[in-house]
N, C-alpha and C positions, 0 to 999 in steps of 0.2 A: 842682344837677343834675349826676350825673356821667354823662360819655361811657361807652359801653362801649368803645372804643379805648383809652383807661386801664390794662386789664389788664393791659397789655403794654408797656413802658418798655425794655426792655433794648435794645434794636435801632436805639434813635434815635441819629443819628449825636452829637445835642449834646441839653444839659436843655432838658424843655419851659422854654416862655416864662413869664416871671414873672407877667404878667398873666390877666386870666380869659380862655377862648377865647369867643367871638361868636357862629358859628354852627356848624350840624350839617348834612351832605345824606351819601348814599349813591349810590355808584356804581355802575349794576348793567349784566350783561350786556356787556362794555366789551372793545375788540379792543384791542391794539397792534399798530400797524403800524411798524417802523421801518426807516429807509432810510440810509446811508449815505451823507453828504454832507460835502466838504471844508468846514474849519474857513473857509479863504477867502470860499467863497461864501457865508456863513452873518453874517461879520463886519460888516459893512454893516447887517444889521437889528437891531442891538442896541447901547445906549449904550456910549461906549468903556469906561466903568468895569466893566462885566464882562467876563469875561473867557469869551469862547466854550470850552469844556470839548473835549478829545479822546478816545477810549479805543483804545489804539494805535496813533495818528498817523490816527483820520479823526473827523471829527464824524459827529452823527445825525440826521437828523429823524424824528419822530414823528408820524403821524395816527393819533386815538383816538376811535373813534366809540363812546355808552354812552348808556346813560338816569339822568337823574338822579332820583333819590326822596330824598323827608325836608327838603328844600331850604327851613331856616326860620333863627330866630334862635335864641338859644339859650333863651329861655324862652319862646315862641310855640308854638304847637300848629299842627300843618302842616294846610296846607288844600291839598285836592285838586288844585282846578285853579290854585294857583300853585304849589306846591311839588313837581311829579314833572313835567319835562319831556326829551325827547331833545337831547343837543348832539355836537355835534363838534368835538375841538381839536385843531389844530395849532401843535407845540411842538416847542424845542432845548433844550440842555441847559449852562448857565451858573454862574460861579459867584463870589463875591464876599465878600470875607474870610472866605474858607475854611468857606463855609454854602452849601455847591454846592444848585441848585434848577434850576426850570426857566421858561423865559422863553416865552409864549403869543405866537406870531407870527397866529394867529385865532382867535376860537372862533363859532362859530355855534349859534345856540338858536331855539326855535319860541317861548318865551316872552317876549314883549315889555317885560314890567316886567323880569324877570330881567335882559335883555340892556341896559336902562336902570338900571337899580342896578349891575352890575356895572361899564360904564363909567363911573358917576360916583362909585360909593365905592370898588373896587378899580384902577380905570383901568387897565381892558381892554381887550382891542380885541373885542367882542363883535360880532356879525352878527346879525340879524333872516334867520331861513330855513323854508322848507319842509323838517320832517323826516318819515320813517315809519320807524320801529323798530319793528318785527315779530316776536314770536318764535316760531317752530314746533318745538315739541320741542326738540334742543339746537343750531336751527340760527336765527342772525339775521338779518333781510333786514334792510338799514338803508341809507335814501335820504337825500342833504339836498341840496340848492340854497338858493342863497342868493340873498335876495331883494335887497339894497342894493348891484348888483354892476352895472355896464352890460353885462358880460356873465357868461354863462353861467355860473358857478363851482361845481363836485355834485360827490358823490361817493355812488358806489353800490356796495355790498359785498352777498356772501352770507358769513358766518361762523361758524366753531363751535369748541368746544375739542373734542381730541384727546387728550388723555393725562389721569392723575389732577393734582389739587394737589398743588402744593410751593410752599414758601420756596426763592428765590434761595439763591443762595452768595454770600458776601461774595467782590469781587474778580473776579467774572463779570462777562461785558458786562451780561448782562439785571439782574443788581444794580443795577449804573449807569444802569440805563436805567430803572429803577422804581422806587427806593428815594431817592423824593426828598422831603423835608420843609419845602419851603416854594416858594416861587413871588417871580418879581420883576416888578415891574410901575413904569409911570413916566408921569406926568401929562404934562398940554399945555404945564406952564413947565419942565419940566425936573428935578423933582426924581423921585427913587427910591426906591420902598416894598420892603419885604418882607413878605409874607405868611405865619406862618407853618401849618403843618399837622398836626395826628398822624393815623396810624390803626395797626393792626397790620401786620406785613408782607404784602406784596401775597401773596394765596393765587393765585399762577399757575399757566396747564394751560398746553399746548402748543396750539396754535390752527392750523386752515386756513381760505382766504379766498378766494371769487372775486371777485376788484376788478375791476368792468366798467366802471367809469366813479371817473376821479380826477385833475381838474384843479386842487386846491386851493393846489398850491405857484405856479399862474402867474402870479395877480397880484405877486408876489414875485417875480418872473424868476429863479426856483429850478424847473432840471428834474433829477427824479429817476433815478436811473441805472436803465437796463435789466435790474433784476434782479428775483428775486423779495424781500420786502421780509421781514424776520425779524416771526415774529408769534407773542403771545403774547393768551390769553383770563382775564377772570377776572370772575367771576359776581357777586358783590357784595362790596362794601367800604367802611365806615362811617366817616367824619370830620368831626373838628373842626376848628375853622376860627379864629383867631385875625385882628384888626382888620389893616388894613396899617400897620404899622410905617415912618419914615422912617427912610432913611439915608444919604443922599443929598442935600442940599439945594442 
């Protein structure tokens, strides 16, 4: 079975992985929000062996709200009601013998087996939450709370893109901030996985957002600066998924 993410090789920073990839889901509809946060405050949530990433002397953080579809293995045929759910993640950006990715400080999903697979074969930090992803013409309404939290933890947007598609530019912030190819993740004893990922380059628009409600960095005693939060949109986007990888023991 081959991906259609395959067409396209030139762009990965390193060769795909010698082994066969796992699984397949699609990204759709999906904002980035990113914020601007000292590498300091960010160092504490991540094992020392990686190494928190800067672009210009600051760190980033990420909230990325989307709906997932296709969400199977790779030789499975998707089924409806497990395979297309809305999530929400909140992510930094990391990186470790020179395979820079991105590290999940939450992710929240409406899908309760997803959010139990994910923590026990990718060892995630997954949330069980209320989501509604909405879409009205090319504008998103997208809710989530989360349910395993003593208190309150949501975030509610209204969103949409602004401008046509493009490919980043190498050497850009939003390069650095989207063109990442695998993900690092770390069990309950301590050991470190990598993840790894293809798909084509991210087809980005330029995005606007009204954020009414966004407390997700507080259980993290991470508050986001006063400003408006760079944002980018991009409608779908198709991947493969390869097993986690140890490296780390």
């Amino acid at each position: 079975m081959q991906h259609p993410s395959f067409e396209r090789l030139e762009h990965r920073p390193w060769p795909l992985p010698e082994k066969p990839w796992r699984w397949r889901q699609s990204w759709r509809d999906l904002l980035f929000a990113h914020w601007p946060v000292p590498a300091k405050e960010l160092r504490p949530l991540v094992p020392d062996s990686l190494e928190v990433q800067e672009f210009d002397g600051t760190s980033w953080i990420g909230i990325v709200p989307l709906r997932m579809e296709g969400v199977t293995m790779r030789y499975i045929p998707e089924l409806p009601w497990l395979s297309s759910f809305p999530e929400l993640n909140l992510r930094i950006y990391v990186n470790y013998e020179d395979k820079p990715g991105i590290w999940f400080l939450s992710l929240d999903a409406t899908n309760p087996l997803a959010v139990w697979a994910a923590r026990n074969f990718f060892y995630l930090p997954y949330h069980n939450a209320d989501i509604s992803h909405e879409k009205n013409g090319n504008q998103i309404q997208y809710r989530c709370e989360r349910k395993d939290h003593e208190s309150k933890i949501n975030f509610k947007s209204a969103y949409q893109p602004v401008s046509e598609v493009y490919e980043s530019e190498p050497g850009t912030l939003e390069h650095w901030l989207t063109e990442r190819y695998c993900l690092y993740s770390q069990n309950s004893s301590g050991k470190m996985y990598r993840v790894d990922v293809h798909h084509h380059p991210w087809p980005l628009q330029k995005a606007d957002a009204n954020i009414e409600e966004n407390n997700m960095t507080h259980p993290l005693d991470i508050n986001l600066p006063d400003t408006s939060p760079l944002l980018h949109f991009a409608s779908r986007l198709d991947v493969a998924i390869w097993s986690p990888k140890l490296v780390l023991d």
